[in-house]
MMTF fields as JSON, N, C-alpha, C and O atoms, coordinates in Angstrom:
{
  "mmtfVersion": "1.0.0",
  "mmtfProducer": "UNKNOWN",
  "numBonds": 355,
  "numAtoms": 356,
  "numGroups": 89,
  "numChains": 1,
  "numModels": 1,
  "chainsPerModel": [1],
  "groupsPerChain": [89],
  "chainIdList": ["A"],
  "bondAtomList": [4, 2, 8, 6, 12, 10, 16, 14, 20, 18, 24, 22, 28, 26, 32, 30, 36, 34, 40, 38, 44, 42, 48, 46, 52, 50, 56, 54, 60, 58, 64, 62, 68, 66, 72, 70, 76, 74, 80, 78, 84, 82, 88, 86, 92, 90, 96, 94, 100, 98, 104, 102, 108, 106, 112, 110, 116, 114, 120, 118, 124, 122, 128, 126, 132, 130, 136, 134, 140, 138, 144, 142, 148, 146, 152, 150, 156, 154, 160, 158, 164, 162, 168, 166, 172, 170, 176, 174, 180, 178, 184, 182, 188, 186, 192, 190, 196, 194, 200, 198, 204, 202, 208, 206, 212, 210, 216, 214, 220, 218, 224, 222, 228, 226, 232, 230, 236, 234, 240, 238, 244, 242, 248, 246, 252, 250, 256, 254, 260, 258, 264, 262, 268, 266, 272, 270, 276, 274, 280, 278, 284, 282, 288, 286, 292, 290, 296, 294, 300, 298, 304, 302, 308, 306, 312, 310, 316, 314, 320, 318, 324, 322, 328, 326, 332, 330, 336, 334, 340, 338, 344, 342, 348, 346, 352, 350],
  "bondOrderList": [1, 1, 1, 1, 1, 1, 1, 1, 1, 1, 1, 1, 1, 1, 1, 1, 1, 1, 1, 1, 1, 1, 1, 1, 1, 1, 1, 1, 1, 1, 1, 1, 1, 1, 1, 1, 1, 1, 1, 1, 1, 1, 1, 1, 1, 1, 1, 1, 1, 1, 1, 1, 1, 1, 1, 1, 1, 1, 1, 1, 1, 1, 1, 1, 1, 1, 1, 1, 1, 1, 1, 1, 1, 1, 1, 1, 1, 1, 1, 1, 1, 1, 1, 1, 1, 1, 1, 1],
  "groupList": [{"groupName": "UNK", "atomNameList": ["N", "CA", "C", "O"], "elementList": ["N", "C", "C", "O"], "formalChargeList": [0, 0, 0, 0], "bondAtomList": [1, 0, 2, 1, 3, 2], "bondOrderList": [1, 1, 2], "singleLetterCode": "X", "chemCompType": "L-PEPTIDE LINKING"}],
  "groupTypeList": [0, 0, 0, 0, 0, 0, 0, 0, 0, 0, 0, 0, 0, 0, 0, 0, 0, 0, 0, 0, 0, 0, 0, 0, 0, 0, 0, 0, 0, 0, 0, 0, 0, 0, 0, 0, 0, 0, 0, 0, 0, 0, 0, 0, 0, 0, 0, 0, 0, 0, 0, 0, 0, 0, 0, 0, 0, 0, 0, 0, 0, 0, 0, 0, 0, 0, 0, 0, 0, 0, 0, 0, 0, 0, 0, 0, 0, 0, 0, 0, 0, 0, 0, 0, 0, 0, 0, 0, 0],
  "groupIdList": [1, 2, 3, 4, 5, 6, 7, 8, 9, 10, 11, 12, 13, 14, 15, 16, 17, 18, 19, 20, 21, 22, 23, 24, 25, 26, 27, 28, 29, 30, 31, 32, 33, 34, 35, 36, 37, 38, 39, 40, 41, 42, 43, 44, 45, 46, 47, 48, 49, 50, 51, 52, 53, 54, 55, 56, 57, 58, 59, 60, 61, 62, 63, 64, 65, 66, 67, 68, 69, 70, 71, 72, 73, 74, 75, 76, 77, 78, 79, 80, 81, 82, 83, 84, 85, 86, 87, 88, 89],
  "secStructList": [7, 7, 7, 2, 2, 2, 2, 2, 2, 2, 2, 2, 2, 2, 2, 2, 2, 2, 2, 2, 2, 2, 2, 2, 2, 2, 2, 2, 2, 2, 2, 2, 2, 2, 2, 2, 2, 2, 2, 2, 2, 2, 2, 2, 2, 2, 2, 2, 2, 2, 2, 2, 2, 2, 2, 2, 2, 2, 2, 2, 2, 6, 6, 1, 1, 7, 7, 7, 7, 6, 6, 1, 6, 6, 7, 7, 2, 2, 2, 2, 2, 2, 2, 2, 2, 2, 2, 2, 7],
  "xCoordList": [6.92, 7.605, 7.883, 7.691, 8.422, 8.258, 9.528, 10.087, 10.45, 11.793, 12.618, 11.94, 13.76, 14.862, 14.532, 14.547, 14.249, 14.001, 12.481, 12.347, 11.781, 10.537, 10.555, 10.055, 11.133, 11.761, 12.666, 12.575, 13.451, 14.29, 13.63, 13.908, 12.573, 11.966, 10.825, 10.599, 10.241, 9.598, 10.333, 10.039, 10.998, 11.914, 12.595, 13.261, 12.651, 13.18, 12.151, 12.278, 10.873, 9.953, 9.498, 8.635, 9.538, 9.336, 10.337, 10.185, 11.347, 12.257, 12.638, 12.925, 12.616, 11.935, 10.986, 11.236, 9.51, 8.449, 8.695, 7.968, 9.396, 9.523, 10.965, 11.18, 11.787, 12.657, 12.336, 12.898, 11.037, 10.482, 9.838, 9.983, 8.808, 7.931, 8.834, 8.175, 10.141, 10.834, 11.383, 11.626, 11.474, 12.257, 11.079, 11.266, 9.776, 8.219, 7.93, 6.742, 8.379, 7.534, 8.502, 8.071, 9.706, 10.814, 10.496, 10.387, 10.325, 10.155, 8.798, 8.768, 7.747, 6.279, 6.244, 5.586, 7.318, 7.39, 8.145, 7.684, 9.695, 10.157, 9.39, 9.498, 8.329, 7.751, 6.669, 6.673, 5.95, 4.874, 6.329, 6.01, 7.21, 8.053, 8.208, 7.88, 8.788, 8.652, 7.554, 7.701, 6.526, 5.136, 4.801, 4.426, 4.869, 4.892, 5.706, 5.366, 7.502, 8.178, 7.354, 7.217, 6.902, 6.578, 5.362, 5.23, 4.661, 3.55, 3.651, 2.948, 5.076, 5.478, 5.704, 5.215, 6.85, 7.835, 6.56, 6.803, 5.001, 4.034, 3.172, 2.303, 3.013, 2.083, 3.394, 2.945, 4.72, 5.336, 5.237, 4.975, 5.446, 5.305, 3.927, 3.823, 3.234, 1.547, 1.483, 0.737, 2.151, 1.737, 2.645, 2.448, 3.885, 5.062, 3.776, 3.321, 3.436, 2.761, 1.523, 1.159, 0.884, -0.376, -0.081, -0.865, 0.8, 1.642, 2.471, 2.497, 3.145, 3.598, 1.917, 1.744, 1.241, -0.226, -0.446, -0.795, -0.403, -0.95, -0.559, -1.217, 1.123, 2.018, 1.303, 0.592, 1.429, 1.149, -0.362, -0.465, -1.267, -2.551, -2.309, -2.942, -1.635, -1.388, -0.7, -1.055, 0.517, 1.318, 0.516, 0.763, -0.582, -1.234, -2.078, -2.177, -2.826, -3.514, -3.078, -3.778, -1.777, -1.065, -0.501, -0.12, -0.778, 0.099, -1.47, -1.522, -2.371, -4.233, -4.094, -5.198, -3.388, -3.902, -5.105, -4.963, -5.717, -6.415, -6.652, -6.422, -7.128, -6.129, -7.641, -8.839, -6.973, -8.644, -8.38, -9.081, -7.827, -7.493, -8.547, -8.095, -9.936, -10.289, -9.608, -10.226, -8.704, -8.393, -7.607, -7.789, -6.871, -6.096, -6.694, -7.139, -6.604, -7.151, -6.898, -7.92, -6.179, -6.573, -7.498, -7.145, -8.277, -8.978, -10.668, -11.785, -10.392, -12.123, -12.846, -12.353, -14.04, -15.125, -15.317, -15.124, -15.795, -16.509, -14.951, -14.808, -14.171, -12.86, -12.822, -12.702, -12.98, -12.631, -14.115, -13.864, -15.449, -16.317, -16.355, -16.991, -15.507, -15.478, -14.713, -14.901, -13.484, -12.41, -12.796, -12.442, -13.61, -14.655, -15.371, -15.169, -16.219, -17.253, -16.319, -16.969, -14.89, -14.359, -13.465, -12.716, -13.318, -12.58, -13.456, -13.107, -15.284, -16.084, -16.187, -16.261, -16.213, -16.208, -15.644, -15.58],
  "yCoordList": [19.227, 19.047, 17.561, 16.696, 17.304, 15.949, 15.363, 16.069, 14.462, 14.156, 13.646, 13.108, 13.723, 13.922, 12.355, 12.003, 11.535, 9.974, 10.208, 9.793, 10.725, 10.588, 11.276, 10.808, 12.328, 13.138, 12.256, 12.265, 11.599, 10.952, 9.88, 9.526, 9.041, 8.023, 8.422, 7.784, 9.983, 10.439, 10.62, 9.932, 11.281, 11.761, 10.639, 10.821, 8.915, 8.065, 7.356, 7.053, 7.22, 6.476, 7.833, 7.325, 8.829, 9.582, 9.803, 9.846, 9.939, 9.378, 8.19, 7.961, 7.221, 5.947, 5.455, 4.79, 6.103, 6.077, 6.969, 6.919, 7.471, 8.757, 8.143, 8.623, 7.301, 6.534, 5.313, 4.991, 4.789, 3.916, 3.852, 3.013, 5.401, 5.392, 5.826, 5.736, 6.361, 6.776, 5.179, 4.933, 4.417, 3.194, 2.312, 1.407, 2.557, 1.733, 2.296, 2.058, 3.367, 4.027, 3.984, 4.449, 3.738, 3.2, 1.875, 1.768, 0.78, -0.259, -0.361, -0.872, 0.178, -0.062, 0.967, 0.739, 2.126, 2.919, 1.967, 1.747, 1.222, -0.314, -1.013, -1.03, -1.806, -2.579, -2.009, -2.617, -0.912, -0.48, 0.403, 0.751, 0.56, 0.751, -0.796, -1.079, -1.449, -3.223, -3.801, -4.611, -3.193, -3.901, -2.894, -3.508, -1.751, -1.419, -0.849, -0.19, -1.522, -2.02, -3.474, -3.772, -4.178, -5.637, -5.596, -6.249, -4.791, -4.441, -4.036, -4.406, -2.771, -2.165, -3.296, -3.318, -4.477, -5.289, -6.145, -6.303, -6.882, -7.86, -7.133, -7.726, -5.742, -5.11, -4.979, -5.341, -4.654, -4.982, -6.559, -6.799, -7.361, -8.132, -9.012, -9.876, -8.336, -9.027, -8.042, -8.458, -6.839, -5.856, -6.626, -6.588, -7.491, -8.0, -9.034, -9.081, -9.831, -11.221, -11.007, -11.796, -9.652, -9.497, -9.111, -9.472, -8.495, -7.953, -8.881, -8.747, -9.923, -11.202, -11.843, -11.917, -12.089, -12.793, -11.731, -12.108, -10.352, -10.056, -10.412, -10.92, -9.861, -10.566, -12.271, -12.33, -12.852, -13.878, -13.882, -14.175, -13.468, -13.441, -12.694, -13.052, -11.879, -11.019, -11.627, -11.689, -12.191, -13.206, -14.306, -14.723, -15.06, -16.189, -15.717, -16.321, -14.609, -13.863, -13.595, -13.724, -13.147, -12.634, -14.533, -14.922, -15.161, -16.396, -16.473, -16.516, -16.502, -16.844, -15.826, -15.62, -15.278, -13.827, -12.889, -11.681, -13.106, -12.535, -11.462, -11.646, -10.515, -9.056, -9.364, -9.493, -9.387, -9.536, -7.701, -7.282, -7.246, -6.025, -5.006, -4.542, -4.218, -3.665, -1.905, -1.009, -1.76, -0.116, -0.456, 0.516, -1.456, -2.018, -1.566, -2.457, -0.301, 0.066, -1.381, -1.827, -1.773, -3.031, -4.424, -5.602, -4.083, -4.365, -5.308, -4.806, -6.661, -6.894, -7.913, -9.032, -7.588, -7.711, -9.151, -10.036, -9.475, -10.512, -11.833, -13.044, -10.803, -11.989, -12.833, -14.054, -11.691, -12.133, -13.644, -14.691, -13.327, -13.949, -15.231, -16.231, -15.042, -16.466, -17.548, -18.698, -16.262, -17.548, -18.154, -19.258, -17.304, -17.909, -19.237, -20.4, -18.725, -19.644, -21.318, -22.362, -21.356, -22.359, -22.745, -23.646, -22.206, -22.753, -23.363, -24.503, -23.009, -23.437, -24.866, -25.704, -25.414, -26.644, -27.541, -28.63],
  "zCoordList": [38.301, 37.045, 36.809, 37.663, 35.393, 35.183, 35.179, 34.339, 35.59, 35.868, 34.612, 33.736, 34.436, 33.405, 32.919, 31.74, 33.985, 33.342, 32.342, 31.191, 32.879, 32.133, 30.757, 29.734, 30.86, 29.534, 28.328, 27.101, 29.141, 28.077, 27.657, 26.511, 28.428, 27.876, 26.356, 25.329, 26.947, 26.026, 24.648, 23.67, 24.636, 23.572, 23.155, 22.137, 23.899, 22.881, 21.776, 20.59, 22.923, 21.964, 21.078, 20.362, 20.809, 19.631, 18.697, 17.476, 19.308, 17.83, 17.278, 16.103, 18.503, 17.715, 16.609, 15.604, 17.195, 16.344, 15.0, 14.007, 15.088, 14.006, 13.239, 12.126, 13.662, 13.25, 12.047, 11.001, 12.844, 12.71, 11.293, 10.403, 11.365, 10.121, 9.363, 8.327, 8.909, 7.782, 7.197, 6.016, 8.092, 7.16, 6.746, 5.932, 7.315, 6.672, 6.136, 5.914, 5.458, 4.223, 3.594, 2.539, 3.386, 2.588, 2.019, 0.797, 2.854, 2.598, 1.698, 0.578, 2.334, 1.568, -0.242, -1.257, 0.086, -1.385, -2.367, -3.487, -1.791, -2.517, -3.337, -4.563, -2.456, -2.425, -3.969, -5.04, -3.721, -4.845, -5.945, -7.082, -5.652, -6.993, -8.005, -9.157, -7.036, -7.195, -8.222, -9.137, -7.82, -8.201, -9.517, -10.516, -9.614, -10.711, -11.846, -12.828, -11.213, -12.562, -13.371, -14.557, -12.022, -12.706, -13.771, -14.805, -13.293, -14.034, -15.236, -16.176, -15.282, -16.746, -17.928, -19.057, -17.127, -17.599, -18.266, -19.462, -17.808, -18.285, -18.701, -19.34, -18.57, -20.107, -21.128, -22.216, -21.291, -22.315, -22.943, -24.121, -22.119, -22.841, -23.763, -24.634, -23.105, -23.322, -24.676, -25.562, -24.921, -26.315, -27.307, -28.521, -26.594, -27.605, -28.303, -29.446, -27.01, -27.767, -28.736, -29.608, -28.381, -29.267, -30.47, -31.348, -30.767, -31.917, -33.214, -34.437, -32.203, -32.532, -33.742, -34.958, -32.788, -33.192, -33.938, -35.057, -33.838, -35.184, -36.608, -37.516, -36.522, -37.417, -37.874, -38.877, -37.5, -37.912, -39.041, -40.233, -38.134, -38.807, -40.029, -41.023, -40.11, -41.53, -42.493, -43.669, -41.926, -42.798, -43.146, -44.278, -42.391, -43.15, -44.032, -45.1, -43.807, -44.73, -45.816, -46.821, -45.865, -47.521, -48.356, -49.46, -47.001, -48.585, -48.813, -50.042, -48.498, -48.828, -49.88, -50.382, -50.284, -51.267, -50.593, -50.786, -50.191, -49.404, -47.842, -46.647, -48.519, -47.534, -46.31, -46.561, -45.146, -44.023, -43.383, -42.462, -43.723, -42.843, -43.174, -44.221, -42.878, -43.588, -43.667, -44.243, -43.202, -42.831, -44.401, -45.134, -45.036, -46.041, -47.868, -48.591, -48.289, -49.204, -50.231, -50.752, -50.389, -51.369, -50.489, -50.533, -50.006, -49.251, -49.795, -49.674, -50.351, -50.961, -50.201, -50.062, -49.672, -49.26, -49.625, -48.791, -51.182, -51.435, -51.712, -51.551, -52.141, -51.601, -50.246, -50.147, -49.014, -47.686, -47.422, -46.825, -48.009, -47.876, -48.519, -48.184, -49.587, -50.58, -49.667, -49.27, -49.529, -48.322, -47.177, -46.761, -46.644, -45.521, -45.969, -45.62, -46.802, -47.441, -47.876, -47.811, -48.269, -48.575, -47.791, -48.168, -46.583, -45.282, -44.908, -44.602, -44.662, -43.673, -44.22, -43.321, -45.619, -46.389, -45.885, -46.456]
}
């Protein structure tokens, strides 16, 4: 049989090891919670800034009188081309 020392050594390094992996998979689940709040937080803001830039492009568009949007039922073709044609000047 195997002696009370060898037993208790067994039974420490397994609840050790078993100690062990509950607080490293704590730490490493942290860590990827961590990483993809950050991720949430810089695709919010990257949709703020593209949105921003859209705004803008629309607002320079309306002092031009000129609608560039085509989904925009007041929407003209040979307008958007003229303004082209006299920017490129």
């Amino acid at each position: 049989m195997v002696s009370g020392t060898v037993n208790a050594v067994r039974y420490t390094a397994l609840f050790t090891g078993v100690f062990y992996g509950i607080v490293h998979r704590r730490t490493l689940q942290k860590a990827k919670d961590e990483e993809t709040t950050h991720h949430a937080v810089h695709q919010r803001e990257e949709l703020i800034k593209r949105a921003k830039d859209a705004w803008k492009r629309q607002q320079e568009g309306a002092k031009d009188g000129v609608i560039t949007d085509p989904e925009d039922p007041k929407f003209d073709l040979e307008k958007l081309i003229a303004k082209w044609e006299a920017d490129s000047k």
